[in-house]
DRENTORKOL-3810 file (N, C-alpha, C; in nm, 4 decimals):
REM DRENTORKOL-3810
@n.u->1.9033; n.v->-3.4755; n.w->5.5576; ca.u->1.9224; ca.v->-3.3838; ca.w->5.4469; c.u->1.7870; c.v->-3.3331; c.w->5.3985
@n.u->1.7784; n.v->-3.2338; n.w->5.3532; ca.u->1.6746; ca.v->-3.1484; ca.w->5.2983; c.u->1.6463; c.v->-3.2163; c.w->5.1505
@n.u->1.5165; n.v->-3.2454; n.w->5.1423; ca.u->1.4818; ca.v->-3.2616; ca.w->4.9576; c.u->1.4314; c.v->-3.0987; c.w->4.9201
@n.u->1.5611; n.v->-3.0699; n.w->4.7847; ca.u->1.5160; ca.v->-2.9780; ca.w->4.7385; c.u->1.4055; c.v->-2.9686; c.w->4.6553
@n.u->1.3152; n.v->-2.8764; n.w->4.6082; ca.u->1.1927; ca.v->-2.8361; ca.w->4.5512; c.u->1.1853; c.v->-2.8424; c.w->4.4446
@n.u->1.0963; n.v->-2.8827; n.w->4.3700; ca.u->1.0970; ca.v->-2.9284; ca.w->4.2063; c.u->1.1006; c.v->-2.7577; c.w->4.1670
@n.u->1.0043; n.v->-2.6797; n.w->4.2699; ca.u->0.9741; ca.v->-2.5349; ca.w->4.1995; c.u->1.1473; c.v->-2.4850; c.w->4.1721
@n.u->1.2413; n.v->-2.4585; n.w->4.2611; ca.u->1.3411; ca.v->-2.3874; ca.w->4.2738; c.u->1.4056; c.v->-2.4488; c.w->4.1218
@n.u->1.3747; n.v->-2.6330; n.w->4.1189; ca.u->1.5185; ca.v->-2.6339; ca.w->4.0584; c.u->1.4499; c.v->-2.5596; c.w->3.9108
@n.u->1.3292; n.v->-2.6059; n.w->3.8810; ca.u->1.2329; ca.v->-2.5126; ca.w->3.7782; c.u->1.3154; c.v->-2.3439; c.w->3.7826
@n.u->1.3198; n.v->-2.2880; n.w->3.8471; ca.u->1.3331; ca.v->-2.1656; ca.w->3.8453; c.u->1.4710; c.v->-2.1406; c.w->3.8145
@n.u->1.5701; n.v->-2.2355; n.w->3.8341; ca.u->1.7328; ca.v->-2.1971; ca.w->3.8152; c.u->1.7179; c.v->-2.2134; c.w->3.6678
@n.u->1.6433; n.v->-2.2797; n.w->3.5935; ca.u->1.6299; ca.v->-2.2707; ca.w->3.4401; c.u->1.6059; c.v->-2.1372; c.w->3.3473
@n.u->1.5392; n.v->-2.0764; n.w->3.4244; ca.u->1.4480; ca.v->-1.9867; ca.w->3.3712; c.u->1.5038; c.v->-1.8315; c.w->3.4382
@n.u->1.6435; n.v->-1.8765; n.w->3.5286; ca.u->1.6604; ca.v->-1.7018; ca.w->3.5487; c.u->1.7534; c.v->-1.6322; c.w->3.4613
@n.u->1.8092; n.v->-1.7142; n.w->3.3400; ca.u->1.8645; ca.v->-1.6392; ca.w->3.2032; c.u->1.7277; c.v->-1.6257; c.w->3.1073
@n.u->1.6179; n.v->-1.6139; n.w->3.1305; ca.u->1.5005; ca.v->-1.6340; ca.w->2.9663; c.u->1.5366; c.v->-1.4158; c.w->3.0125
@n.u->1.5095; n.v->-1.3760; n.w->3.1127; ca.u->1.4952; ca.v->-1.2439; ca.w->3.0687; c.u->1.5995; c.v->-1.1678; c.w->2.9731
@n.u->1.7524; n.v->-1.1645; n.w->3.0219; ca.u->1.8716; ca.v->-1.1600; ca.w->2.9766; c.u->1.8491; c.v->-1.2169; c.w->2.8079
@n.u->1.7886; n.v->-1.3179; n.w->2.7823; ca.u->1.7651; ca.v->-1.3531; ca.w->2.6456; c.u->1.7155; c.v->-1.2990; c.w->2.5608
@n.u->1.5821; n.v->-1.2888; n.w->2.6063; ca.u->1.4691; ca.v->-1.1885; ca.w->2.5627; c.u->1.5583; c.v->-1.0341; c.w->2.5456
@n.u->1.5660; n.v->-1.0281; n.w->2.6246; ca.u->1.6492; ca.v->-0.8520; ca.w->2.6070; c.u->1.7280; c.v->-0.8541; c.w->2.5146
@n.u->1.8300; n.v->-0.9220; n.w->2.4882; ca.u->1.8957; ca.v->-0.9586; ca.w->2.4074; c.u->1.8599; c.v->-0.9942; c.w->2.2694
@n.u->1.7700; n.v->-1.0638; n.w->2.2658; ca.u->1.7094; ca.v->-1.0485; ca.w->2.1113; c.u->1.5953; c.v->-0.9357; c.w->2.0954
@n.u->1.5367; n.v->-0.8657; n.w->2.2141; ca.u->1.4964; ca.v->-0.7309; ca.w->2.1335; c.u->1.6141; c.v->-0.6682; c.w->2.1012
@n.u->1.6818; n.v->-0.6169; n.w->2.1772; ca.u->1.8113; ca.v->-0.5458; ca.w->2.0977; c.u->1.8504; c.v->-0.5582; c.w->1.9645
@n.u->1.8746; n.v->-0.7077; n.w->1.9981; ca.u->1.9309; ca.v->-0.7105; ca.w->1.8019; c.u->1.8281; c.v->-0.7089; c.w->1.7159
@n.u->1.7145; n.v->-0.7154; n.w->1.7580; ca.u->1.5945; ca.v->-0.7116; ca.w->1.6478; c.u->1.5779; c.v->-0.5436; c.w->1.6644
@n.u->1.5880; n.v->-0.4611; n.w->1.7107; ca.u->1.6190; ca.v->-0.2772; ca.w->1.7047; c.u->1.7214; c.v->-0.2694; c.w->1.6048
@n.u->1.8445; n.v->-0.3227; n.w->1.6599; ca.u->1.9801; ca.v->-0.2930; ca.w->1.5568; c.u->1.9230; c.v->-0.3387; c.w->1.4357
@n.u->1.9275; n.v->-0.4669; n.w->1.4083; ca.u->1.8849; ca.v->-0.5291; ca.w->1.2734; c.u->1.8133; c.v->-0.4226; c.w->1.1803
@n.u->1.6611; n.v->-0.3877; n.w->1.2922; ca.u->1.5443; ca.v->-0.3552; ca.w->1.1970; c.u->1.5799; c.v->-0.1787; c.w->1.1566
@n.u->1.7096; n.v->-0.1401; n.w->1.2134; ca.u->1.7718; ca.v->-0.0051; ca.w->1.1729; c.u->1.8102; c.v->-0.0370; c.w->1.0230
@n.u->1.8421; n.v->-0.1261; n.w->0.9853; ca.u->1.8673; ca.v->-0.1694; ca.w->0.7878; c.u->1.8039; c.v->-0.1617; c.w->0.7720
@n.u->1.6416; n.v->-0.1808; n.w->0.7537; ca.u->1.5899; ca.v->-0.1499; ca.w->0.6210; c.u->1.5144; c.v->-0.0216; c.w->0.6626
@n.u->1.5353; n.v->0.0511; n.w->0.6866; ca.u->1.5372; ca.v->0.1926; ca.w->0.6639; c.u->1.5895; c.v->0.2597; c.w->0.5549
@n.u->1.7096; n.v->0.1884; n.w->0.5296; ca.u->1.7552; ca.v->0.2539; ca.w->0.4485; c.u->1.7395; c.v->0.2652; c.w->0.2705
@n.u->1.7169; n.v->0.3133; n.w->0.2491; ca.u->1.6268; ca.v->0.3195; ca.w->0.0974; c.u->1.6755; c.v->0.3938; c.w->-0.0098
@n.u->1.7006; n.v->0.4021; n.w->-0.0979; ca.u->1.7028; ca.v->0.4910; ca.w->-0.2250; c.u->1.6325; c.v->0.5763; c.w->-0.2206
@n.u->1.6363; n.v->0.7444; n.w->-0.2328; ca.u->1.5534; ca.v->0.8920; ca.w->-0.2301; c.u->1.4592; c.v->0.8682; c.w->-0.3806
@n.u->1.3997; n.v->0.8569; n.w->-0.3997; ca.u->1.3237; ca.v->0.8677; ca.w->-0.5558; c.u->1.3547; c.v->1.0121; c.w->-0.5955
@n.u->1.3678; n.v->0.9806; n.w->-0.7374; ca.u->1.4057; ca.v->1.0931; ca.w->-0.8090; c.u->1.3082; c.v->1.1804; c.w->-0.8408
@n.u->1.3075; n.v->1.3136; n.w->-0.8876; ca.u->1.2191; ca.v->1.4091; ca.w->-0.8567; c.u->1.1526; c.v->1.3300; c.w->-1.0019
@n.u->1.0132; n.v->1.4017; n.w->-0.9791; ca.u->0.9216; ca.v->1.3498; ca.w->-1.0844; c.u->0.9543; c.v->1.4494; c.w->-1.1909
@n.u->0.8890; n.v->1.3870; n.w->-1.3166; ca.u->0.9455; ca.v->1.4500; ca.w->-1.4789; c.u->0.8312; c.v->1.5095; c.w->-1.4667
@n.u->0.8774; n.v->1.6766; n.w->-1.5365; ca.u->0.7214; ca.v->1.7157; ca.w->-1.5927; c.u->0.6585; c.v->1.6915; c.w->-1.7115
@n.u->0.5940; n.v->1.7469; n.w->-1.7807; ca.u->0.5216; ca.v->1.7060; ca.w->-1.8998; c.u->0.6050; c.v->1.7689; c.w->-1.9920
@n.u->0.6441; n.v->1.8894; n.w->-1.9823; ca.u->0.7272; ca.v->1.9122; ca.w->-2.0694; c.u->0.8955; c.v->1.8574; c.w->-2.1004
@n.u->0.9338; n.v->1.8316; n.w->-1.9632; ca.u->1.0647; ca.v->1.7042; ca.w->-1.9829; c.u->1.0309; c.v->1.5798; c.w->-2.0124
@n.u->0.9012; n.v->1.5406; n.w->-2.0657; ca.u->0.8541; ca.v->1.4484; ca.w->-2.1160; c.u->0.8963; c.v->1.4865; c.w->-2.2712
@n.u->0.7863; n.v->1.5773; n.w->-2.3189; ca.u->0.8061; ca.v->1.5641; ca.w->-2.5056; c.u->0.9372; c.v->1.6176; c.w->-2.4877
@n.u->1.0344; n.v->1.6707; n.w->-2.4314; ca.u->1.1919; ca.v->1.6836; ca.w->-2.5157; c.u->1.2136; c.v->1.5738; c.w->-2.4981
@n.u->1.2041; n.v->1.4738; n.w->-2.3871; ca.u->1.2707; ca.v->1.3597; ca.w->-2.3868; c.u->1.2288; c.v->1.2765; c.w->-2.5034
@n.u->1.0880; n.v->1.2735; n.w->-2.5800; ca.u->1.0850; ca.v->1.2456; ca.w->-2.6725; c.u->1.0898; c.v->1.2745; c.w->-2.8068
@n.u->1.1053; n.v->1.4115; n.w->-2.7917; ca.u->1.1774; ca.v->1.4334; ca.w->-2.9241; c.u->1.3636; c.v->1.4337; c.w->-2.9673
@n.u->1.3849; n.v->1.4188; n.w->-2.8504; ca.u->1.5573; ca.v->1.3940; ca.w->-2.8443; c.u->1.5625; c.v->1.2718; c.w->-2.9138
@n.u->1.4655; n.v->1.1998; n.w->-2.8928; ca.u->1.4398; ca.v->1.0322; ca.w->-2.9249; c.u->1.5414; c.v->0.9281; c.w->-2.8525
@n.u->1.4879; n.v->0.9712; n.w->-2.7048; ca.u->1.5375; ca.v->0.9035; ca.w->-2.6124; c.u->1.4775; c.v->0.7454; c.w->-2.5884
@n.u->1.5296; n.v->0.6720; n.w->-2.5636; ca.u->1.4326; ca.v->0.5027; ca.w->-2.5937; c.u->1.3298; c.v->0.5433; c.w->-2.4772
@n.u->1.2095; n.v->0.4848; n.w->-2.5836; ca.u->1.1001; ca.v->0.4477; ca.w->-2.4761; c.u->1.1127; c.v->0.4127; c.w->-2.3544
@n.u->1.1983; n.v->0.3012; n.w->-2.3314; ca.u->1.1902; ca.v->0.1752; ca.w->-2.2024; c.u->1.2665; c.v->0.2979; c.w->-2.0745
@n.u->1.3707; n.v->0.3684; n.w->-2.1733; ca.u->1.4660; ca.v->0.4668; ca.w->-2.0350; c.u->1.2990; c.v->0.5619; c.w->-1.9599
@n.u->1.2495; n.v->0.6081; n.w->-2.0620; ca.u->1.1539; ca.v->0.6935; ca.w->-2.0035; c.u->1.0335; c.v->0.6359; c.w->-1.8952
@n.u->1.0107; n.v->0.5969; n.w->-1.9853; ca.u->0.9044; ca.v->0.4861; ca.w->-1.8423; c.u->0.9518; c.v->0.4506; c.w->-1.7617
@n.u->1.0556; n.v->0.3867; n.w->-1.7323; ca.u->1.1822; ca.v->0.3488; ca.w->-1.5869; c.u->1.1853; c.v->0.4443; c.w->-1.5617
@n.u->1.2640; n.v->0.6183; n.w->-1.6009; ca.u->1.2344; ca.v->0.6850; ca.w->-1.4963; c.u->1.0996; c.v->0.7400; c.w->-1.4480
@n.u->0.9868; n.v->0.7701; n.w->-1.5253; ca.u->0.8198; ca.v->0.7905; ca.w->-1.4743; c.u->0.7927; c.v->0.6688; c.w->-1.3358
@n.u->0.8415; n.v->0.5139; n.w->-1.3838; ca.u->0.8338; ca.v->0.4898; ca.w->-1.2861; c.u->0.8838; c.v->0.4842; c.w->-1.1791
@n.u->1.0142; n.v->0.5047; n.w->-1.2026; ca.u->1.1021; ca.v->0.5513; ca.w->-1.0315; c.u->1.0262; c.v->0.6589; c.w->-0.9440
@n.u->0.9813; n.v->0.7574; n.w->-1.0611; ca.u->0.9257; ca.v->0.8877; ca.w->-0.9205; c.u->0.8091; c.v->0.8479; c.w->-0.9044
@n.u->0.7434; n.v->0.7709; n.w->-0.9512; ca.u->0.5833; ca.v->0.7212; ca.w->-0.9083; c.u->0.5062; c.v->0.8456; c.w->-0.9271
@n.u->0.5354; n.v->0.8770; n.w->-1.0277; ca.u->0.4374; ca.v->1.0140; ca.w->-1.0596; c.u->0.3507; c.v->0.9632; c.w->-1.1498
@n.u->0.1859; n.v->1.0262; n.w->-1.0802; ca.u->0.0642; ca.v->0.9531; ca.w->-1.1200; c.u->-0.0137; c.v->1.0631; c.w->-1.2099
@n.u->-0.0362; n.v->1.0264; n.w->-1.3334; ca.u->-0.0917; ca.v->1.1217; ca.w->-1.4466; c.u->-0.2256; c.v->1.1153; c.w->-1.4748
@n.u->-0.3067; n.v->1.2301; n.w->-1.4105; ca.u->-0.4245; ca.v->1.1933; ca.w->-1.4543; c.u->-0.4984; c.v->1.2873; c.w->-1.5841
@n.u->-0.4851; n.v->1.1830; n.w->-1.7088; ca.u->-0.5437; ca.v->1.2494; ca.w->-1.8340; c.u->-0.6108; c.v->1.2047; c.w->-1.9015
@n.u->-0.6982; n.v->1.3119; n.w->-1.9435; ca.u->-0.7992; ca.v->1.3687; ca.w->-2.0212; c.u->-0.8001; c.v->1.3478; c.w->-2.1339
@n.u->-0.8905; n.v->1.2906; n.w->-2.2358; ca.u->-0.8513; ca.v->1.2784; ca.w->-2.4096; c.u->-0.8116; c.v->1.4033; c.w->-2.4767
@n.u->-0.8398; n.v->1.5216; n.w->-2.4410; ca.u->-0.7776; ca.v->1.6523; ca.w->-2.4668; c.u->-0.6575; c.v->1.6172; c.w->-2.4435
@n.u->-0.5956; n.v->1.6157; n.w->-2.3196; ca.u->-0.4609; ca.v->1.6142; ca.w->-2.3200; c.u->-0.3893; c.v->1.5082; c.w->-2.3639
@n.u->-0.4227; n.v->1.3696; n.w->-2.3967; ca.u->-0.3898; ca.v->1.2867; ca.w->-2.4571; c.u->-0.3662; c.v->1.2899; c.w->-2.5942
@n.u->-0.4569; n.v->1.3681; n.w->-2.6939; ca.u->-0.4281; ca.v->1.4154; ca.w->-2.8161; c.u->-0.3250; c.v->1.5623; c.w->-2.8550
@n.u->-0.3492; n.v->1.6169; n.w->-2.7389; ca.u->-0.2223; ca.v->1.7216; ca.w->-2.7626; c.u->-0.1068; c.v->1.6971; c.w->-2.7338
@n.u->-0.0774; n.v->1.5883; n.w->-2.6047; ca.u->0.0740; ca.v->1.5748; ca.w->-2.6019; c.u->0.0925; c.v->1.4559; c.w->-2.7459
@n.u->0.0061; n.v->1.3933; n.w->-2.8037; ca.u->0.0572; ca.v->1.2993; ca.w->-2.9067; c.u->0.0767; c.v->1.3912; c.w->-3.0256
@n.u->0.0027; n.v->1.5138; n.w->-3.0227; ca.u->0.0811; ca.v->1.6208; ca.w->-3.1555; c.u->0.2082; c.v->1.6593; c.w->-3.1370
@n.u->0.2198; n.v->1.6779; n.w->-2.9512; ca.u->0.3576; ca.v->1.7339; ca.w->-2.9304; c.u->0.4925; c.v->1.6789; c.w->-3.0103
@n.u->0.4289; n.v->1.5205; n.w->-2.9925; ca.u->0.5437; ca.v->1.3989; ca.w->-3.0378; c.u->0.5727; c.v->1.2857; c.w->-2.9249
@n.u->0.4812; n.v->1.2827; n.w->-2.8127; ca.u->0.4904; ca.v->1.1768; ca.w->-2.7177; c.u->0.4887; c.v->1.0658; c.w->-2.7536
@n.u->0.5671; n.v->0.9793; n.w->-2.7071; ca.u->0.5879; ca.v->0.8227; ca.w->-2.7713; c.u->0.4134; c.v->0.7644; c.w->-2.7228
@n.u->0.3824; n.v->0.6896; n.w->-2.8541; ca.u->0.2411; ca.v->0.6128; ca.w->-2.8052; c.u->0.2569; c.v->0.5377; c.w->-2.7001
@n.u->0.4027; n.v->0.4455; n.w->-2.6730; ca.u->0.4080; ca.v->0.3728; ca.w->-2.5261; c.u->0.3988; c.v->0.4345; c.w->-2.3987
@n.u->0.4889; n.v->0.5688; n.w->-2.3992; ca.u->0.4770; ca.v->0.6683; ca.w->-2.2841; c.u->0.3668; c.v->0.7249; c.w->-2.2253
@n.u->0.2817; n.v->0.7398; n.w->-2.3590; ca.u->0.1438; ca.v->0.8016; ca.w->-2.3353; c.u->0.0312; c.v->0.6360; c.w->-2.2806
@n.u->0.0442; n.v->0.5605; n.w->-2.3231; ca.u->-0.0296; ca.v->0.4429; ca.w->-2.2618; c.u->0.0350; c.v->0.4246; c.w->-2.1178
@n.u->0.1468; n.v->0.4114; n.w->-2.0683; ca.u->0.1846; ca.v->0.4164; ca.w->-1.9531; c.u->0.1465; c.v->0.5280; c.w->-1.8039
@n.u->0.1287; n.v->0.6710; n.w->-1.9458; ca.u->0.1236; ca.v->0.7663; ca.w->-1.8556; c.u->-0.0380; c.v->0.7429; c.w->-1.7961
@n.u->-0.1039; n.v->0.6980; n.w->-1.8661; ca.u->-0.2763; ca.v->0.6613; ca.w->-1.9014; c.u->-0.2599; c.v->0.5498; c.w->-1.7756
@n.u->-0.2395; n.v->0.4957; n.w->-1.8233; ca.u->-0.2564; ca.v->0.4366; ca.w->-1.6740; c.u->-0.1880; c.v->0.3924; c.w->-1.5677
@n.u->-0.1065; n.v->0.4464; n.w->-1.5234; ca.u->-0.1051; ca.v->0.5193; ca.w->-1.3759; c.u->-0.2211; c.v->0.5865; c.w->-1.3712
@n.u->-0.2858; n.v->0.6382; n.w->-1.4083; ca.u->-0.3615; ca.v->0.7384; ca.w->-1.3231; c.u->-0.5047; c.v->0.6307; c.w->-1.2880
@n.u->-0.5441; n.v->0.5536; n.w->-1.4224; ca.u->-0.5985; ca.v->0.4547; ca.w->-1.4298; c.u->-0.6520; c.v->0.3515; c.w->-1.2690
@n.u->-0.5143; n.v->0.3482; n.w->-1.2932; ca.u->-0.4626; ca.v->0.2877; ca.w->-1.1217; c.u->-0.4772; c.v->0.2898; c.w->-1.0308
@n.u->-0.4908; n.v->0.4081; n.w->-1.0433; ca.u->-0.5058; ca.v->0.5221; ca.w->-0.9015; c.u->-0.6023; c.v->0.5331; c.w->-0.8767
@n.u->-0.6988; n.v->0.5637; n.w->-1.0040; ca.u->-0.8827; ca.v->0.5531; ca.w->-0.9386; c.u->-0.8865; c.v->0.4682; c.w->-0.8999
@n.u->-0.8986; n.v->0.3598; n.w->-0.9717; ca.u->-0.9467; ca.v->0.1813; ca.w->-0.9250; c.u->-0.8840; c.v->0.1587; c.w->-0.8152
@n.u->-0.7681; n.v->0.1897; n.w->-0.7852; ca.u->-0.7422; ca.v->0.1791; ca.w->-0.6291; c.u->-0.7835; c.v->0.2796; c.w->-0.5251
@n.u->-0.8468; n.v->0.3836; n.w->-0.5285; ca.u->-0.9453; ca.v->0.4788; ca.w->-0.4596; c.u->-1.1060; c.v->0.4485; c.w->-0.4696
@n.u->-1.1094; n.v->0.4121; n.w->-0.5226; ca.u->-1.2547; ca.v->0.3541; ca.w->-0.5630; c.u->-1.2931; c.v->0.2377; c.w->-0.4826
@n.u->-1.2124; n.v->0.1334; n.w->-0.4695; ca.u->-1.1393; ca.v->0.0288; ca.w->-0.3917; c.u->-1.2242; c.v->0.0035; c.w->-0.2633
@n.u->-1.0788; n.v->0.1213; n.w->-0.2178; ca.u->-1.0599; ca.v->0.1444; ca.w->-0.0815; c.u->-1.2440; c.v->0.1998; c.w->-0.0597
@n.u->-1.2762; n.v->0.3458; n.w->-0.1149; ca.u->-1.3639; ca.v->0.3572; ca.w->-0.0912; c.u->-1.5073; c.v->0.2929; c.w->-0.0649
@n.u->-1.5391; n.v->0.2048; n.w->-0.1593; ca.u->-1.5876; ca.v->0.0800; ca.w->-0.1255; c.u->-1.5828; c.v->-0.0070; c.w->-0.0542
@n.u->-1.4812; n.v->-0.0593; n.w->-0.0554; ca.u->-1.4569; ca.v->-0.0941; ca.w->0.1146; c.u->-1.5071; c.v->-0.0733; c.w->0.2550
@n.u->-1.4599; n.v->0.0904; n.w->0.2667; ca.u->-1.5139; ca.v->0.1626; ca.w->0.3470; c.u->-1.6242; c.v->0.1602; c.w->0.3869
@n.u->-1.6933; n.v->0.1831; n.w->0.2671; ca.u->-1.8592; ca.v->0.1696; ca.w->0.2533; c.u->-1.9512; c.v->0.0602; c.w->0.2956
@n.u->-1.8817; n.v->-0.0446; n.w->0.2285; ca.u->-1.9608; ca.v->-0.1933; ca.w->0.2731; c.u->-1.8975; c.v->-0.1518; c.w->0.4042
@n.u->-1.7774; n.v->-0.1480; n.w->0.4746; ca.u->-1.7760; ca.v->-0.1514; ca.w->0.6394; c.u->-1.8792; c.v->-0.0718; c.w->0.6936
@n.u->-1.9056; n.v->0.0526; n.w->0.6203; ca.u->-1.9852; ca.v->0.1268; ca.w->0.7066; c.u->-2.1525; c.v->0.0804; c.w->0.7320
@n.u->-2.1642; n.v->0.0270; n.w->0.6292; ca.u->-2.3131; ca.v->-0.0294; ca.w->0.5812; c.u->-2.3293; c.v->-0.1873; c.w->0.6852
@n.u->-2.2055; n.v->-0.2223; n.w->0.6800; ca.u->-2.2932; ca.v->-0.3694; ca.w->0.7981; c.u->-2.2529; c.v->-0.3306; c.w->0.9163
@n.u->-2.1519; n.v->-0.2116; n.w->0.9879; ca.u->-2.1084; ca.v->-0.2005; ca.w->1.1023; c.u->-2.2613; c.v->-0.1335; c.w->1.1522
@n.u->-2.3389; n.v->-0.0316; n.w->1.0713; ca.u->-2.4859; ca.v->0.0268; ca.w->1.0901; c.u->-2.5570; c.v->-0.1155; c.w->1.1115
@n.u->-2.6002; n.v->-0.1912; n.w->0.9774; ca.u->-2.6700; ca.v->-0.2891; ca.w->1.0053; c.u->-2.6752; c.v->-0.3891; c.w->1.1322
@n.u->-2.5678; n.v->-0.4070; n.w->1.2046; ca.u->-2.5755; ca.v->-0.5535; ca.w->1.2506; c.u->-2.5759; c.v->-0.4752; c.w->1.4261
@n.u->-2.4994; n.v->-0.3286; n.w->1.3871; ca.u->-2.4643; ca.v->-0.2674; ca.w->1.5810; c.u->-2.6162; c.v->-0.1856; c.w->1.5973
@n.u->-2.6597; n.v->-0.0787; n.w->1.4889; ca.u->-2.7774; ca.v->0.0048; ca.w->1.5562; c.u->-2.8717; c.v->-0.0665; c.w->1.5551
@n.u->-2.8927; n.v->-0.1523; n.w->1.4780; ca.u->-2.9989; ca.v->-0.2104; ca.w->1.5160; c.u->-3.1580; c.v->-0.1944; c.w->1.4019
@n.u->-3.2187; n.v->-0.1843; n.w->1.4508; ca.u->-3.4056; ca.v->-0.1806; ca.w->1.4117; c.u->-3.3890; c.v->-0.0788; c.w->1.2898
@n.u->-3.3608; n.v->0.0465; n.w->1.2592; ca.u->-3.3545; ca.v->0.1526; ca.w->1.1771; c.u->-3.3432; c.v->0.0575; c.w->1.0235
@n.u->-3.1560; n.v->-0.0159; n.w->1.1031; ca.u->-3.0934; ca.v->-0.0656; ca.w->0.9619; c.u->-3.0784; c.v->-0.2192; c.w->0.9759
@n.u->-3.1629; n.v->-0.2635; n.w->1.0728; ca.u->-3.0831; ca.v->-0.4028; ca.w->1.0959; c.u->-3.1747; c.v->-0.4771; c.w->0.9916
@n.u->-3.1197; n.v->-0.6414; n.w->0.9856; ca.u->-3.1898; ca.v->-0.7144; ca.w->0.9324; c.u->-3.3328; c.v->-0.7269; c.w->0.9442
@n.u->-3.3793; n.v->-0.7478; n.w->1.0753; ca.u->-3.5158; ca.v->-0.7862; ca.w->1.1084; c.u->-3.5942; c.v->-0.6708; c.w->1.0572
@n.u->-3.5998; n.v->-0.5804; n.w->0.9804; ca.u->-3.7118; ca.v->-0.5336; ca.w->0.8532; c.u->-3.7374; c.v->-0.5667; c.w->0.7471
@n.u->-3.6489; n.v->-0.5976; n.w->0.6997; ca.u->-3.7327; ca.v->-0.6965; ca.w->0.6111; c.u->-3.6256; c.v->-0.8603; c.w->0.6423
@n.u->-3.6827; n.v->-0.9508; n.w->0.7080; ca.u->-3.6091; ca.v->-1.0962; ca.w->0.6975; c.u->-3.6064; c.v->-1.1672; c.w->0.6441
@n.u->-3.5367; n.v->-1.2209; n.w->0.5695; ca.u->-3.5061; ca.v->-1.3537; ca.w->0.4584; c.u->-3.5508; c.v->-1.4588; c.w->0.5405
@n.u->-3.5620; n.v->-1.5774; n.w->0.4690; ca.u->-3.6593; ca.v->-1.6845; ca.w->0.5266; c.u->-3.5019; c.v->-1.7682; c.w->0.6062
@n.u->-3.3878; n.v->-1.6975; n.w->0.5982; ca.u->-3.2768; ca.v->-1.7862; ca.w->0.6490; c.u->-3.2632; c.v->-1.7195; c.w->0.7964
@n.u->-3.3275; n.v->-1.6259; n.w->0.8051; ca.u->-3.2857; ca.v->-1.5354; ca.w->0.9754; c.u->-3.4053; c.v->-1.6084; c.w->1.0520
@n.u->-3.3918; n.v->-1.6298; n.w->1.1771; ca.u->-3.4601; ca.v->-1.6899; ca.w->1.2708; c.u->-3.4731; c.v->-1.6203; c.w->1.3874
@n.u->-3.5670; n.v->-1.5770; n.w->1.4283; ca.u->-3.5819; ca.v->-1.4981; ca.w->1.5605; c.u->-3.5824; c.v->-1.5677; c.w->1.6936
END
């Protein structure tokens, strides 16, 4: 009689892993088709459906829930901060509206920085002599 091969019987294990694999990409396609699906955000309020909304004397909390549903980002000026508060803008609405925009720099500013330090050691450490360390060396660099 023939002794069969450790390789073969190895291999009768392993000729469903493809069929498997396929099989769970599939359902991980189907699956990952749900969260696609999302709520449309509502159109953003303008400034002027702002003060009627506050002079209707609509509650604060409704207005800010919807400012924040449309993610509409306000960037203002103490000029315009004192004229929409003559208009009749709620002081909470107007601190809310203040910063979002707030937000928005410090998170552009951020990023930009970021950027910057990347750009500043990707120069330093790749071109070399111009920008690298070895012009001026700290007593911790060793040649």
């Amino acid at each position: 009689m023939k002794k069969k091969r450790a390789g073969n019987a190895a291999w009768k294990n392993f000729k469903k892993l493809p069929l498997i694999v396929s099989l769970i990409f599939i359902t991980g396609i189907a699956v990952s088709g749900c969260a696609a699906v999302t709520k449309p955000t509502p159109p953003p309020l303008s400034i002027t459906q702002i003060v009627s909304m506050c002079k209707n004397h609509v509650p604060q909390k409704e207005i800010i829930d919807r400012l924040r549903a449309s993610g509409e980002i306000f960037y203002l000026n103490a000029g315009e901060i004192i004229k929409l508060h003559k208009q009749g803008v709620c002081p909470n609405v107007l601190n809310y509206m203040l910063k979002t925009g707030i937000r928005a720099r410090e998170e552009r500013a951020a990023i930009r920085g970021a950027r910057r330090r990347w750009l500043w050691y990707n120069r330093q450490w790749y071109f070399g002599p111009p920008f690298g360390p070895w012009i001026c060396p700290c007593p911790y660099w060793r040649y």
